[in-house]
N, C-alpha and C positions, 0 to 999 in steps of 0.2 A: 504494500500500500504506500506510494509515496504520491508527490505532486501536490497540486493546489486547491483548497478545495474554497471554493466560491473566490471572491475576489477577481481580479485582472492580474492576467500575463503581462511581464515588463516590455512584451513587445509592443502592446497594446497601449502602454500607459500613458505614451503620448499625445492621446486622444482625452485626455479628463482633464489636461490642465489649461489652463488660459481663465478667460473670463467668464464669468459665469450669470454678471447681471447686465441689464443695459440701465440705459441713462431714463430715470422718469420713474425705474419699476419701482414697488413698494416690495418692502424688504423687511424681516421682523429680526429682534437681537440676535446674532450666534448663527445668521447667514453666512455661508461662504459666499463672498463676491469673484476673489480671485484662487486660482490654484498654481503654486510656482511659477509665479511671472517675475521678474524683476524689471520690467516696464510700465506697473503701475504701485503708486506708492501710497500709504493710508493717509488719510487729507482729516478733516471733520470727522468725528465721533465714528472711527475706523482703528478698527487695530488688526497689531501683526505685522509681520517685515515681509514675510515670504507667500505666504498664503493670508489672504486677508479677510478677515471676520467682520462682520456688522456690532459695534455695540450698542448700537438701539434701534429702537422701530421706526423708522423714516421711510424718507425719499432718496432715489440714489441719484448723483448725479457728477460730473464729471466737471473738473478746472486742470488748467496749464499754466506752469507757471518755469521759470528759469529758477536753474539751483545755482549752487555757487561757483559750479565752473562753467553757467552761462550755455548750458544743455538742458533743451524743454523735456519737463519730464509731465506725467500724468498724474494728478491726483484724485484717488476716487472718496465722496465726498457723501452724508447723509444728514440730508436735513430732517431735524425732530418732525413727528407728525402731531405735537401739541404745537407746533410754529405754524402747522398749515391749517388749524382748524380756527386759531383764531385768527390768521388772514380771512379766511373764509368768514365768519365771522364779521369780521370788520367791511369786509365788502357789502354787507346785504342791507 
């Protein structure tokens, strides 16, 4: 009895990593947004270096900005959904 039982083949793996949300989606705490990218970086209530996690319930959304050697890099960014309810709010 040997080999793998459930899970992905390493040849395969490089199918499940990248991005995982887009820009606008709603996203609740302890989402993966990214899997091993090192093209996008945690911005607003985002945590993680390598693989990056949601730490709250928001809105996901994307900013660019120049680091400090002057190379634009990607920030993935969640705004609270207690921000969007009293915009919401505030509009009516």
């Amino acid at each position: 009895m040997g080999g793998r039982v459930g899970g992905i083949t390493s040849k395969y793996y490089w199918e499940t990593r990248g991005i995982k949300v887009s820009g606008g989606q709603q996203v609740k705490a302890g989402t993966i947004l990214t899997r091993k990218g090192d093209q996008w970086k945690p911005g607003l209530n985002v945590l993680g270096r390598n693989s990056l996690t949601a730490a709250i319930e928001g809105e996901v959304y994307f900013t660019r900005k120049k680091n400090s050697y002057k190379r634009v890099i990607t920030l993935i960014n969640i705004k609270p959904l207690a921000l969007q309810s009293t915009a919401a709010k505030q509009a009516k």
